[in-house]
C-alpha positions as a Markdown table, in Angstrom:
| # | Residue | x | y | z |
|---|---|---|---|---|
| 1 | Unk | 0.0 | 0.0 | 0.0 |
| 2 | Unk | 2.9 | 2.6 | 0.6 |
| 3 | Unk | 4.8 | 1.5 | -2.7 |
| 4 | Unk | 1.1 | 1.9 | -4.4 |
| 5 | Unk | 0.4 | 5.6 | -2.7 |
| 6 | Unk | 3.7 | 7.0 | -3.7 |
| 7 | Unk | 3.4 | 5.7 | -7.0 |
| 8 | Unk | -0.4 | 7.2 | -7.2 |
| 9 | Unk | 1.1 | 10.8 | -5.7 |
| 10 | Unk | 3.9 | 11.1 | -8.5 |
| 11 | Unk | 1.3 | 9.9 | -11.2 |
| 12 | Unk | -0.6 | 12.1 | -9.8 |
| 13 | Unk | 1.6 | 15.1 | -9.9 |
| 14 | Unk | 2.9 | 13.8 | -13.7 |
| 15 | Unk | -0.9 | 13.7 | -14.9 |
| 16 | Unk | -1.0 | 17.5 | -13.4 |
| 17 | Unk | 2.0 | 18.7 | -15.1 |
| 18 | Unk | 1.4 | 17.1 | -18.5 |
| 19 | Unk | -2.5 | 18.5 | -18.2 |
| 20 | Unk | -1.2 | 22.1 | -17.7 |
| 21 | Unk | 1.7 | 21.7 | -20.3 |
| 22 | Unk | -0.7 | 20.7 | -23.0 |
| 23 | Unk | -3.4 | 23.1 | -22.4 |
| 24 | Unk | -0.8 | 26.4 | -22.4 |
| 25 | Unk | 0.4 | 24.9 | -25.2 |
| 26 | Unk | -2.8 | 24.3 | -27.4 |
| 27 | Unk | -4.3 | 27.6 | -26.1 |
| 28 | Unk | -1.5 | 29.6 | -27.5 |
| 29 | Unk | -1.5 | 27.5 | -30.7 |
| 30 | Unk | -5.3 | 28.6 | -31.2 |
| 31 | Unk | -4.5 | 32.4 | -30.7 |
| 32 | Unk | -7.7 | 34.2 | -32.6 |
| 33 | Unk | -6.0 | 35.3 | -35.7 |
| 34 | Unk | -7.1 | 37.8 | -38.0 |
| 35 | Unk | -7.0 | 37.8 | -41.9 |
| 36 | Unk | -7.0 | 41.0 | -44.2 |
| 37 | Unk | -6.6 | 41.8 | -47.5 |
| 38 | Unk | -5.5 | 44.6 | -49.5 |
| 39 | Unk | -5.4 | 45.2 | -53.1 |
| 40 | Unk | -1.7 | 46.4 | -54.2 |
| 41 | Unk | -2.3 | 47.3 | -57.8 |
| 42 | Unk | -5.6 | 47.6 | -59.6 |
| 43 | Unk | -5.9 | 46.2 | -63.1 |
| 44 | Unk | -8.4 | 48.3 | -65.4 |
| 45 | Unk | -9.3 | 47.5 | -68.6 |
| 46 | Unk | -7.7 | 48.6 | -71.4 |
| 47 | Unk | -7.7 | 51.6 | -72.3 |
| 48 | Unk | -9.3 | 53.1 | -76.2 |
| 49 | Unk | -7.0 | 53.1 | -78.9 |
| 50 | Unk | -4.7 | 56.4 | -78.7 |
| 51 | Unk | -4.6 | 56.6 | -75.5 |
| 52 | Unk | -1.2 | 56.5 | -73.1 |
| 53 | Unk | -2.1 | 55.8 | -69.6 |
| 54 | Unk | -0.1 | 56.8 | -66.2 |
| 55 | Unk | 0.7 | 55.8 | -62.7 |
| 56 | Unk | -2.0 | 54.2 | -60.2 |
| 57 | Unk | -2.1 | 55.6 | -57.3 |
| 58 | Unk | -2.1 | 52.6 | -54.4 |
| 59 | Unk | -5.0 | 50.9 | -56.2 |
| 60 | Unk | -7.4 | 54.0 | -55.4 |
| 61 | Unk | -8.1 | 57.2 | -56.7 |
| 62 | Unk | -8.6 | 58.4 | -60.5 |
| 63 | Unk | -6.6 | 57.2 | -63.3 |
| 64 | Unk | -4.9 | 60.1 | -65.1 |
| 65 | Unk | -4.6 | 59.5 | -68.6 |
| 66 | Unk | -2.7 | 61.7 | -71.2 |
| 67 | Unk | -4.1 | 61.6 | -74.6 |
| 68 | Unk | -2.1 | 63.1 | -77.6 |
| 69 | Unk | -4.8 | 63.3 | -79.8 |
| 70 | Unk | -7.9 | 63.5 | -77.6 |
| 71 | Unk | -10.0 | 66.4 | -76.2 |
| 72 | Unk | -11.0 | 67.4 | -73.0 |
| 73 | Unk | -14.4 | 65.2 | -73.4 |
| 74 | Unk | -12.3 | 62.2 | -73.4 |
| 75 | Unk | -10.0 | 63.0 | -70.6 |
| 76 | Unk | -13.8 | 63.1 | -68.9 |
| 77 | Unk | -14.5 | 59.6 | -70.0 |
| 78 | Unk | -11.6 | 58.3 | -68.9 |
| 79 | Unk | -11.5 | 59.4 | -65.3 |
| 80 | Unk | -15.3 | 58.7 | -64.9 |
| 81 | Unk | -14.5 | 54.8 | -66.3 |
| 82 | Unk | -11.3 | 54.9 | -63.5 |
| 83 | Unk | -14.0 | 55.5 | -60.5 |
| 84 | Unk | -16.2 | 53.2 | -61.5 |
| 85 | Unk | -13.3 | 50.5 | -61.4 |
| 86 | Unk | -12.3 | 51.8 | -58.1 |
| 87 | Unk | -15.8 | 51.6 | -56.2 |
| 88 | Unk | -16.4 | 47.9 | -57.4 |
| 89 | Unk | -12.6 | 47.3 | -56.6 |
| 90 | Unk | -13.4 | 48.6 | -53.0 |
| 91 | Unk | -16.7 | 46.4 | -52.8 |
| 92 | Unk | -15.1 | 43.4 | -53.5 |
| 93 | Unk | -12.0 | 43.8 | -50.7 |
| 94 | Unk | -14.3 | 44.6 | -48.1 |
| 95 | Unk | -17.6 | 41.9 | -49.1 |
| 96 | Unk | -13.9 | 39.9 | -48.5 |
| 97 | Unk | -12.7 | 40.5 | -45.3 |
| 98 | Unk | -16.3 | 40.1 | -43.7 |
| 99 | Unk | -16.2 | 36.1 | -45.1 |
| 100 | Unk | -12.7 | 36.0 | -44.4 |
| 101 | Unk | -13.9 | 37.3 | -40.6 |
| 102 | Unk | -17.0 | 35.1 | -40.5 |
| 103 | Unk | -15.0 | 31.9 | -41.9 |
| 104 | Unk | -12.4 | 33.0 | -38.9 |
| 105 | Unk | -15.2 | 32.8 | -36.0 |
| 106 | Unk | -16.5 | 29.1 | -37.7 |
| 107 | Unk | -13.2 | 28.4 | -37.3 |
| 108 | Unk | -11.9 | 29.7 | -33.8 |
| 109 | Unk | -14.9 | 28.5 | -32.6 |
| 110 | Unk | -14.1 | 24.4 | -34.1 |
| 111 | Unk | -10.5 | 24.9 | -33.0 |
| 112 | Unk | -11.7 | 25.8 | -29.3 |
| 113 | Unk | -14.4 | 22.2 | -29.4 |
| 114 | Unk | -11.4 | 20.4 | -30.9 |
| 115 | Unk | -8.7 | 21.7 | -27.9 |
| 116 | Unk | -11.7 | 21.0 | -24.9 |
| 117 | Unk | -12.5 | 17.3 | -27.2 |
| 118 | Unk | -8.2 | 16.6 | -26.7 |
| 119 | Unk | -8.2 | 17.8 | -23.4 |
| 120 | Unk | -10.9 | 15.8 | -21.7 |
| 121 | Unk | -9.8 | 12.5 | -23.3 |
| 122 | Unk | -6.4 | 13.3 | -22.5 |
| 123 | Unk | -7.3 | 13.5 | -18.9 |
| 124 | Unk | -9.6 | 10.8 | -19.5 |
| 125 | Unk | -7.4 | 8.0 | -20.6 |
| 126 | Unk | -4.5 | 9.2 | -18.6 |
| 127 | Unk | -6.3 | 9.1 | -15.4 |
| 128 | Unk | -7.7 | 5.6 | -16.4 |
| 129 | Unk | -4.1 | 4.7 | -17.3 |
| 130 | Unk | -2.7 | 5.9 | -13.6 |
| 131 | Unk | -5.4 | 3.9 | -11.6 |
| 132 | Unk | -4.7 | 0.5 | -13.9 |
| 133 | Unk | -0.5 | 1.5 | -13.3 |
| 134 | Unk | -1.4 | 2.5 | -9.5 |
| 135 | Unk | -3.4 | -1.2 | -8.6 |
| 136 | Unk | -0.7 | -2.3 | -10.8 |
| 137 | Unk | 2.0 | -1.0 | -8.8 |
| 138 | Unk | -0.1 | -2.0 | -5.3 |
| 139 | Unk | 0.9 | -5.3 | -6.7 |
| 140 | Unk | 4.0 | -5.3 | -7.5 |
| 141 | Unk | 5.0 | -3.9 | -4.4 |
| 142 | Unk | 3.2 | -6.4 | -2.4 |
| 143 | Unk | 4.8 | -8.9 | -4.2 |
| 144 | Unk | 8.2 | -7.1 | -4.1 |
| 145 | Unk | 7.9 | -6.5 | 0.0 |
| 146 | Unk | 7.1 | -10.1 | 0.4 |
| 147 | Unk | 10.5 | -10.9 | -1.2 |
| 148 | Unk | 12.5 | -8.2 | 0.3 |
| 149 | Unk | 10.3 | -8.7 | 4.0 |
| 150 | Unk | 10.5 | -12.5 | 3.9 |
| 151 | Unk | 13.6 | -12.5 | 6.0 |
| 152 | Unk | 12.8 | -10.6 | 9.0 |
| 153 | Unk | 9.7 | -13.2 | 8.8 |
| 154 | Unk | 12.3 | -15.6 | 9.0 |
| 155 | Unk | 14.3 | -13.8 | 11.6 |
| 156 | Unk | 10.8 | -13.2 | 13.5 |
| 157 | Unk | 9.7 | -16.8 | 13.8 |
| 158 | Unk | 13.0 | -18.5 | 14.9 |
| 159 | Unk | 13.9 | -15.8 | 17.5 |
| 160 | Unk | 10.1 | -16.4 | 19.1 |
| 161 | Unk | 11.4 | -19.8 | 19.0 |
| 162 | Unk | 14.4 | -19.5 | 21.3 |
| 163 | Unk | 14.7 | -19.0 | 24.8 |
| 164 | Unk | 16.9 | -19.2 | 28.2 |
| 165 | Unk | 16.9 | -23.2 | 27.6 |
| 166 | Unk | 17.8 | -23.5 | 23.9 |
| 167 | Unk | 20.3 | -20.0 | 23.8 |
| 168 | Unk | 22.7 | -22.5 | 21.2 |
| 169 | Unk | 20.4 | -22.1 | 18.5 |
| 170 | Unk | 21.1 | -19.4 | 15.9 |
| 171 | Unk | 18.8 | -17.7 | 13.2 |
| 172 | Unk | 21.5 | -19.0 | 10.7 |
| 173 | Unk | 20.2 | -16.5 | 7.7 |
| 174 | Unk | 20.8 | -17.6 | 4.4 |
| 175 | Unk | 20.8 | -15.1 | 1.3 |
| 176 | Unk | 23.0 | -12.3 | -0.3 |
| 177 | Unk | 25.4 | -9.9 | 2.2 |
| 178 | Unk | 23.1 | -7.3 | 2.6 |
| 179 | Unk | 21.6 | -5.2 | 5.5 |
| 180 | Unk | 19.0 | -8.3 | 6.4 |
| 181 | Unk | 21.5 | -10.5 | 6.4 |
| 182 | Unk | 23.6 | -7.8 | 8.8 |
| 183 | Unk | 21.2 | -7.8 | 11.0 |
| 184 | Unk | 20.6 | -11.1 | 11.3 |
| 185 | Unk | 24.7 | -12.1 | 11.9 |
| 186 | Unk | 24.6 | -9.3 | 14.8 |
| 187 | Unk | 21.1 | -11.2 | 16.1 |
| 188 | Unk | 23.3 | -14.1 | 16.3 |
| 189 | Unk | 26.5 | -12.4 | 18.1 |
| 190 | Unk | 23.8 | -10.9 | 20.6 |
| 191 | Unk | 22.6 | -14.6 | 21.2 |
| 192 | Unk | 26.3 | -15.8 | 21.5 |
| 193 | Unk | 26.9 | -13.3 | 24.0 |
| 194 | Unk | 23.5 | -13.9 | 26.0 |
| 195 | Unk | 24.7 | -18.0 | 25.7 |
| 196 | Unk | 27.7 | -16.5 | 27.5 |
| 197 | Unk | 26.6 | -14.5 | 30.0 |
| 198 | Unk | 23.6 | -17.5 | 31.1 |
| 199 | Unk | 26.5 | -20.0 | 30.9 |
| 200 | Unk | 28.5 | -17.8 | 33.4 |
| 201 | Unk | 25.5 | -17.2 | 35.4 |
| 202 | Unk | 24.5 | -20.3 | 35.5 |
| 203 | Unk | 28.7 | -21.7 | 36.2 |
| 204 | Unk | 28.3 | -18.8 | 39.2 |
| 205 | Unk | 25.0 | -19.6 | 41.2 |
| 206 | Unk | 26.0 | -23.3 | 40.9 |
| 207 | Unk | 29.5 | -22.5 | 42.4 |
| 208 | Unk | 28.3 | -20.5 | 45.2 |
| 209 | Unk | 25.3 | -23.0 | 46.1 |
| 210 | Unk | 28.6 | -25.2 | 46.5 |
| 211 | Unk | 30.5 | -22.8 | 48.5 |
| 212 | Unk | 28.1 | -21.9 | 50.6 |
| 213 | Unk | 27.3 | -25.5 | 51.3 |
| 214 | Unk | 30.5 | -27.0 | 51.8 |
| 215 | Unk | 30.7 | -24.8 | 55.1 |
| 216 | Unk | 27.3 | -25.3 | 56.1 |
| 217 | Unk | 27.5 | -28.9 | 55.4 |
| 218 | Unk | 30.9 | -29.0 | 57.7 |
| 219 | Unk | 29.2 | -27.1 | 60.5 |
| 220 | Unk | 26.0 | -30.0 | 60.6 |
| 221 | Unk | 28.9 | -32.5 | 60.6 |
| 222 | Unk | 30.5 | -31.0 | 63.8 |
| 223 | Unk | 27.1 | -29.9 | 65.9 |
| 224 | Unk | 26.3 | -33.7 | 65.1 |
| 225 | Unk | 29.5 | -35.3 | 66.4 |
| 226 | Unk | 29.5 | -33.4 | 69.2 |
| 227 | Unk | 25.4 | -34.1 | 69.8 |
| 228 | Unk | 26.4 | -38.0 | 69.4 |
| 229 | Unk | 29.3 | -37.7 | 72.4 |
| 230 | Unk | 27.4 | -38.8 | 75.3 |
| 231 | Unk | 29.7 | -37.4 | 77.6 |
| 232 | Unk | 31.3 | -34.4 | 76.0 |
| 233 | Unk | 33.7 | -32.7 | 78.0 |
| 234 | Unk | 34.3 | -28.4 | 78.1 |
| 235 | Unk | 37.2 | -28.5 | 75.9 |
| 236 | Unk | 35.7 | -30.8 | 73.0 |
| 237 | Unk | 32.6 | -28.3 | 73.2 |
| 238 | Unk | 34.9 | -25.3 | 72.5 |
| 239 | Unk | 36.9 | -27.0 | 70.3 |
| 240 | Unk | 34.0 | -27.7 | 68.2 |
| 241 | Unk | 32.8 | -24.5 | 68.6 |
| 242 | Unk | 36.2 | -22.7 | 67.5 |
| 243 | Unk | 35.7 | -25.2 | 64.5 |
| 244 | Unk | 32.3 | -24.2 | 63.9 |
| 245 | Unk | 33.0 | -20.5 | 64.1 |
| 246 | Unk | 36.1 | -20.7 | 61.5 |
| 247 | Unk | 33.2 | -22.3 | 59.3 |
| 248 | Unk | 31.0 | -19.9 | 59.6 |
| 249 | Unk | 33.9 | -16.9 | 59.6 |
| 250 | Unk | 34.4 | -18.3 | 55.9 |
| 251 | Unk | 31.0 | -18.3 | 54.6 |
| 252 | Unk | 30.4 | -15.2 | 56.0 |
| 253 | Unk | 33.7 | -13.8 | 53.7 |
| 254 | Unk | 31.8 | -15.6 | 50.5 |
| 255 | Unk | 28.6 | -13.9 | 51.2 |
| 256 | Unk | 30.6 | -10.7 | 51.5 |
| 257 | Unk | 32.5 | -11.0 | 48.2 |
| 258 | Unk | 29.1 | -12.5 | 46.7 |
| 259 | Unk | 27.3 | -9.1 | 47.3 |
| 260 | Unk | 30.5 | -7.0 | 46.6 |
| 261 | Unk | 30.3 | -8.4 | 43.0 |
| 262 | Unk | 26.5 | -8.4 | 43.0 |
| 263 | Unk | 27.0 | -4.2 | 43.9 |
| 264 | Unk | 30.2 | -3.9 | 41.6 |
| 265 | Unk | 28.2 | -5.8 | 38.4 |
| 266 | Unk | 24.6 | -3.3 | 39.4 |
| 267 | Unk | 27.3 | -0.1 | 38.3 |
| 268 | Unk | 27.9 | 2.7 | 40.5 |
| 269 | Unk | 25.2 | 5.1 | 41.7 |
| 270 | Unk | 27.8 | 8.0 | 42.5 |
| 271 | Unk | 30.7 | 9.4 | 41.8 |
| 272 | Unk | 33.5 | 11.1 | 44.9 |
| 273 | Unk | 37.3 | 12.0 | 44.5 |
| 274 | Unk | 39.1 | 8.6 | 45.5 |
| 275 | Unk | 42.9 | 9.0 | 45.8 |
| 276 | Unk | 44.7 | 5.9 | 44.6 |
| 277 | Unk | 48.2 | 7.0 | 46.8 |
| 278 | Unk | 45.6 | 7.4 | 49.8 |
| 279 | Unk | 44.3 | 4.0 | 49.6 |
| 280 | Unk | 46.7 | 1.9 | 48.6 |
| 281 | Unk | 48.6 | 3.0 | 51.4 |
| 282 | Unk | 45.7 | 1.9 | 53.8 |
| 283 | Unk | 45.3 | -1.0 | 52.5 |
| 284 | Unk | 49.3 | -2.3 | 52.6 |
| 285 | Unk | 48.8 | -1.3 | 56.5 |
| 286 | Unk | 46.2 | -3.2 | 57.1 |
| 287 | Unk | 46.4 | -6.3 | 55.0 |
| 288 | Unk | 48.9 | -9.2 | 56.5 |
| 289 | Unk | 52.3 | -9.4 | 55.0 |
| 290 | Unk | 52.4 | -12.7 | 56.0 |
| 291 | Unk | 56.2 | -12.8 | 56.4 |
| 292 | Unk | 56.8 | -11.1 | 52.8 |
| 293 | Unk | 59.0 | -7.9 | 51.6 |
| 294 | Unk | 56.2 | -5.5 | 50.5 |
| 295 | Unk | 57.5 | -2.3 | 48.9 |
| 296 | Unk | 55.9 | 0.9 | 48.1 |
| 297 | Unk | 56.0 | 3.6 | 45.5 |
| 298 | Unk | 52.8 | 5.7 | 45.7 |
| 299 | Unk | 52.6 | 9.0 | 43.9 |
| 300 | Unk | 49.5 | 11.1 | 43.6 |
| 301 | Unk | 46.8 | 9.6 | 41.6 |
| 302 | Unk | 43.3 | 11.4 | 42.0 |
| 303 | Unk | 40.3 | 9.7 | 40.2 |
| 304 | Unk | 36.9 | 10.0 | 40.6 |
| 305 | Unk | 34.7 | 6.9 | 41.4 |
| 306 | Unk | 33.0 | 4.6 | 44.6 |
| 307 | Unk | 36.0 | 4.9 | 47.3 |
| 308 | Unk | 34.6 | 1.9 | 48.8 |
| 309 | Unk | 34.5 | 0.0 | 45.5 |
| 310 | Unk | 38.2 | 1.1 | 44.8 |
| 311 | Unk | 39.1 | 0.0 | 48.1 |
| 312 | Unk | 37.8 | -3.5 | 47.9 |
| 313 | Unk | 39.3 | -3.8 | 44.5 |
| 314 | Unk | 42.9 | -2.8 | 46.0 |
| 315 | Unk | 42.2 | -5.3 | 48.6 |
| 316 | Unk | 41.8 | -8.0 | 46.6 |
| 317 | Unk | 44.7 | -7.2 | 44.2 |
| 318 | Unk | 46.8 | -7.4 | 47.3 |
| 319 | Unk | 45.6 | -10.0 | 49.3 |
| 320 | Unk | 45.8 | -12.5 | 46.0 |
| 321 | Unk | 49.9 | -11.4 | 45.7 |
| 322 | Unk | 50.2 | -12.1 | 49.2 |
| 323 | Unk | 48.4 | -15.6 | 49.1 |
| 324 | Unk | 49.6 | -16.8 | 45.6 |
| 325 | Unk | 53.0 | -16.0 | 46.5 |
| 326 | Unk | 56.6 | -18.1 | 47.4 |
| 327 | Unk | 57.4 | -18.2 | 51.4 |
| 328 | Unk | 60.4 | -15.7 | 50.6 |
| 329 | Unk | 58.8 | -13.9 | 48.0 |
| 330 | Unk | 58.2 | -9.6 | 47.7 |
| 331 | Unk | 55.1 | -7.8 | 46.4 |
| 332 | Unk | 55.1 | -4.0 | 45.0 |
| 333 | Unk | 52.8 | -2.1 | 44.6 |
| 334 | Unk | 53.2 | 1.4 | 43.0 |
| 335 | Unk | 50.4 | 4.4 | 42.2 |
| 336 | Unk | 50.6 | 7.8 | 39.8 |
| 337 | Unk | 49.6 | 8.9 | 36.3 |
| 338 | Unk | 50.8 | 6.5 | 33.5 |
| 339 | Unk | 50.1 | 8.1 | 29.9 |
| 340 | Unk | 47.7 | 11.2 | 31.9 |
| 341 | Unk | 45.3 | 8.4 | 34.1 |
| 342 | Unk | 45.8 | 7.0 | 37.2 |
| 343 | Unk | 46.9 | 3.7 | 37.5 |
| 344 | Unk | 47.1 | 1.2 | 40.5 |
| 345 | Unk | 49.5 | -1.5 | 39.4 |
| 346 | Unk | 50.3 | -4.2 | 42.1 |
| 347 | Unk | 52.8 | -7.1 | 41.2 |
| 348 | Unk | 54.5 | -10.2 | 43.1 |
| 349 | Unk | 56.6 | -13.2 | 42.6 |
| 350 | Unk | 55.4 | -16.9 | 42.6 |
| 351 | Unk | 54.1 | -19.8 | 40.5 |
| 352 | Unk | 54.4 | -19.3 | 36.7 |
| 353 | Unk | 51.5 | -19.0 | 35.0 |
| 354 | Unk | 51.1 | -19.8 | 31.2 |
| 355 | Unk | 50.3 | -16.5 | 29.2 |
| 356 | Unk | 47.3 | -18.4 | 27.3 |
| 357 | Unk | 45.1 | -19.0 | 30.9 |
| 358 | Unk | 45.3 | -15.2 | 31.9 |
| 359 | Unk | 41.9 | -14.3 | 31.0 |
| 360 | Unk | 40.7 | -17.5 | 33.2 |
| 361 | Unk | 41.6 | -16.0 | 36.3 |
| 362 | Unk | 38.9 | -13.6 | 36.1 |
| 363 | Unk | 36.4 | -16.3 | 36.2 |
| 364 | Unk | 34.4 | -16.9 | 39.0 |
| 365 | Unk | 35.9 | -20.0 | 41.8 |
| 366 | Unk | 38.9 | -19.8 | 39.3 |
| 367 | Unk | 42.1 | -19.2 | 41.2 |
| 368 | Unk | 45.5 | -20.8 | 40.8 |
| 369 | Unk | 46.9 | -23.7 | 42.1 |
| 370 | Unk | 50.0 | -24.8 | 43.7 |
| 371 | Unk | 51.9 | -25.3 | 40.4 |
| 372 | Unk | 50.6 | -21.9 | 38.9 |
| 373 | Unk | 47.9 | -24.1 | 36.9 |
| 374 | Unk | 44.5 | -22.2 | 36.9 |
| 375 | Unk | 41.8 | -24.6 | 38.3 |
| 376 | Unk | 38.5 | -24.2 | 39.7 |
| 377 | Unk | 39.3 | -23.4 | 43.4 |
| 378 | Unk | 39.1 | -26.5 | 45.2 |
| 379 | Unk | 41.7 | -28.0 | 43.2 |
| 380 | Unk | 43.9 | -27.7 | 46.0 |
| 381 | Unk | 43.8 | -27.0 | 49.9 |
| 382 | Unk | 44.9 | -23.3 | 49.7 |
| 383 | Unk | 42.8 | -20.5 | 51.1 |
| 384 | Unk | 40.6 | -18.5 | 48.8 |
| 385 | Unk | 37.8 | -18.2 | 47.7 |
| 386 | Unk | 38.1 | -17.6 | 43.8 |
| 387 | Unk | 36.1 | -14.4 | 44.0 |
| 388 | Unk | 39.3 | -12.0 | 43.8 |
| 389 | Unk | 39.7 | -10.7 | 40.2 |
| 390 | Unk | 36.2 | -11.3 | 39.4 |
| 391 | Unk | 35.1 | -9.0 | 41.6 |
| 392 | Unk | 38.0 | -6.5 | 40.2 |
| 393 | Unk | 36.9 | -6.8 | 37.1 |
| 394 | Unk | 33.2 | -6.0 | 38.0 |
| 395 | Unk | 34.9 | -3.2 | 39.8 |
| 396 | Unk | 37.1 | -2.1 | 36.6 |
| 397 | Unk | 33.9 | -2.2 | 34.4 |
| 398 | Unk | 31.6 | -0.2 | 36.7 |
| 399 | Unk | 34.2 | 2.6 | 36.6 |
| 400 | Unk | 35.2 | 2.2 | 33.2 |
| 401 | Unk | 38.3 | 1.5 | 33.8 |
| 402 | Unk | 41.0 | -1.0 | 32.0 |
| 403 | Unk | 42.4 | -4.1 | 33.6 |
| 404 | Unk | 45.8 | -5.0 | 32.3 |
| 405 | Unk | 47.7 | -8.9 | 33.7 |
| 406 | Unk | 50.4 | -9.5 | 33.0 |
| 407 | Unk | 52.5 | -13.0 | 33.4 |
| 408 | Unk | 56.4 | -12.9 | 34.5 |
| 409 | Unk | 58.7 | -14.6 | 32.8 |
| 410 | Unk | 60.3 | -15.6 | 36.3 |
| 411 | Unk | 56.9 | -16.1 | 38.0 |
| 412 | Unk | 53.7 | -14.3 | 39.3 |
| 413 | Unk | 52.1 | -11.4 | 38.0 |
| 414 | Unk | 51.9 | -8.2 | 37.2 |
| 415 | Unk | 48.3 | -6.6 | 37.5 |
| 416 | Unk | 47.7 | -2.8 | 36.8 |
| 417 | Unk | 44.0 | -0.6 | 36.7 |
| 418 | Unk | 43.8 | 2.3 | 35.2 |
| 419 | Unk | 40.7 | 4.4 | 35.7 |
| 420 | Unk | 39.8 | 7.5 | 33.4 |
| 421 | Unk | 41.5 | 10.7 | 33.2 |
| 422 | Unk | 39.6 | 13.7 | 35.6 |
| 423 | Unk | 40.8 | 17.2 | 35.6 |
C-alpha cells in the first residue's frame, strides 16, 4: 500500500503537469488570428485606342490618362470609367474580409471544441491509465515487500522460538550480504553473548550454592559429632565451637565478596574523588604481609569513582599477591599517572603461569593452584575463595576502567587498573 500511494502521488503530480503543459500549449497554438486583405495594384481595362495611360495611385483614386490626340471630353470619359473600377474594386475587398472574418469565427470557434474534445480524453485516458498502473503497482509492491520482508519473517519466527533453555540455537540466515543479512549475523552475536553471559551465570550460582554448602555442610557434621558424644567434655565443646565459628567466619567472607560483586556488576550510583596513593597506602597497612617484603611507591593519583568499590578492588589485588606468593617472595605495589590516568598497578613473585590461561583467572571460583595451573578453586587446599579478580573486574567495568595482567617470565604477576582521566 505505501509503494502503491507513492506511485499514485507522482502519477498524480505527472498527470498535473502534462495537463497544464498541453493546455498552455494548445491555447497559444489557437490564438484568434485575424485575416486581411488589400489590393496592391488595380488592373483596369484597357484603355481606347490612342490613349497613353499613367501611374495608379495605391489601387485608389482616379486614373490620369494623357491623350495626344484627344480632347477634354475624353480625358472626362476616362477618369469617370477609372472611378467606377475603383468603387467595385473597393466592394469586393471589403464583401472579402467580412467572409474572411466570419470563416475566422467558424473556425476559432471548431479549434476551441477540438482543444476541450483533446483535453478531456487526454485527462480521461490518462487518469484511467494511472489507476490500472497504480493497482498495478499496489501489486508489484506487495509482491516485491514479500521478497525483500520474507527475511525478518524468518528472523521473527526462529527468534520467538528461542529462549533461556535452547540460547545454542542461531537464526543462521541464508541469502546475499546485505543489511537483512547484517542484521541477522549481529542477532546471532547478541545470542552468543547472551549463551555467554547465562552460561556464566549459570557456572556462578552453581558454584556459590557449593561454596556456601561446603561450610554449612561441615558445621552440621560438627554440631552432630558433638550431639552424638554422650559425655562431651568443656574443651571438646569449645573445640567444636572454635571449628564451627572458623566455618561460619568463611561463609560469611563468601557472602561478602558475593554481594561486593552483586553491587560492583549493578554499576555505580555515585561518583566522589578517591585517591589511589591514599588507599593503597591503607590497605598495605592493614592487609597481613604474611612474612613477605612488600615495597611501596605511591605517587599522587586522583580519580573520581566509589571509594569503597576502589578499596575493595585494591584489597583484593593485594591479598591475591600475598596468598599466591613463594614463602620468601616480595610484592610492590606502585600508584601515579601513566600516559595522563591514574593507575594502580600491584605485582608479586610466585608460580608461573602460562600467558594463554590469563583471562581464566577472572572467572568466578577460578584461582591458581599450587603449580601456577588455573583450576576451579578446590583444586587444592589453599585459602581463597576464587572471587578475587572477578570482583575486580566488575569493579574495573563499573568505573570504566582498563584491567591489564600481565604474566612474569620468572613467575607471578603483574596486575595494573587504570581508571579514566579527571581534571
Amino acid at each position: 500500500m505505501l509503494y502503491g500511494g507513492l506511485f499514485l502521488v507522482a502519477g498524480a503530480a505527472l498527470l498535473a503537469i502534462t495537463y497544464g503543459l498541453v493546455a498552455n500549449g494548445t491555447a497559444s497554438v489557437a490564438r484568434p488570428f485575424f485575416i486581411s486583405a488589400q489590393a496592391k495594384t488595380t488592373s483596369l481595362p484597357s484603355a481606347p485606342p490612342g490613349l497613353v495611360t499613367g501611374a495608379t495611385a495605391a489601387g485608389s483614386g482616379p486614373v490620369v490618362v494623357e491623350q495626344k490626340t484627344a480632347g477634354p471630353k475624353t480625358q472626362i470619359q476616362v477618369r469617370a470609367y477609372a472611378g467606377q473600377v475603383d468603387a467595385t474594386f473597393t466592394k469586393l475587398v471589403a464583401d472579402h474580409t467580412a467572409q474572411l472574418k466570419a470563416l475566422q469565427n467558424q473556425a476559432n470557434v471548431r479549434i476551441a471544441d477540438v482543444r476541450s474534445t483533446q483535453l478531456t480524453t487526454l485527462l480521461t485516458r490518462s487518469g484511467l491509465a494511472l489507476a490500472i498502473m497504480a493497482l498495478a503497482s499496489i501489486g508489484l509492491g506487495w509482491l516485491t515487500a514479500g521478497r525483500a520482508l520474507r527475511p525478518v519473517r524468518t528472523m521473527s519466527s526462529r527468534a520467538r522460538g528461542i529462549s533461556e533453555r535452547n540460547l545454542h540455537e542461531r537464526l543462521a540466515l541464508d541469502g546475499p550480504d546485505d543489511e537483512l543479512k547484517e542484521l541477522g549475523d549481529t542477532f546471532d552475536g547478541l545470542l552468543g553473548r547472551l549463551e555467554s553471559a547465562f552460561e556464566s551465570q549459570r557456572r556462578f550460582v552453581a558454584n556459590a550454592s557449593h561454596e556456601l554448602r561446603t561450610p554449612i555442610t561441615l558445621e552440621r557434621a560438627l554440631v552432630e559429632l558433638a550431639l552424638s558424644d554422650p559425655s562431651p567434655s568443656v574443651d571438646s565443646l569449645r573445640d567444636t565451637c572454635r571449628r564451627v565459628l572458623v566455618a561460619t567466619e568463611q561463609q560469611e567472607r563468601l557472602i561478602e565478596a558475593l554481594l561486593t560483586l552483586a553491587r560492583s556488576q549493578r554499576g555505580l550510583e555515585s561518583r566522589t574523588p578517591v585517591d589511589l596513593r591514599e588507599v593503597t597506602a591503607e590497605v598495605v597497612r592493614s592487609v597481613p604481609s604474611n612474612g613477605l617484603t612488600v615495597e611501596t611507591e605511591l605517587a599522587d593519583a586522583r580519580m573520581m569513582g566509589d571509594e569503597a568499590m576502589v578499596e575493595r578492588l585494591v584489597a583484593n589485588l593485594i591479598q591475591n599477591a600475598v596468598r599466591y606468593n613463594e614463602p620468601d617472595g616480595w610484592v610492590t605495589a606502585w600508584t601515579g599517572p601513566r600516559d595522563g590516568e591514574p593507575t594502580v598497578e600491584i605485582a608479586n613473585s610466585g608460580p608461573v603461569v602460562a600467558p594463554d590461561r590469563v583471562d581464566e583467572l577472572a572467572k568466578p571460583f577460578f584461582r591458581l593452584n599450587a603449580n601456577g595451573a588455573v583450576a576451579p578453586r578446590n583444586a587444592d587446599g589453599r585459602q581463597g575463595l576464587g572471587l578475587g579478580l572477578s570482583i575486580v573486574q566488575a569493579i574495573v567495568e563499573a568505573h570504566g576502567a582498563r584491567l591489564t595482567t600481565v604474566p612474569r617470565a620468572e613467575g607471578g604477576l603483574t596486575v595494573a587498573v587504570s581508571f579514566p582521566r579527571v581534571d
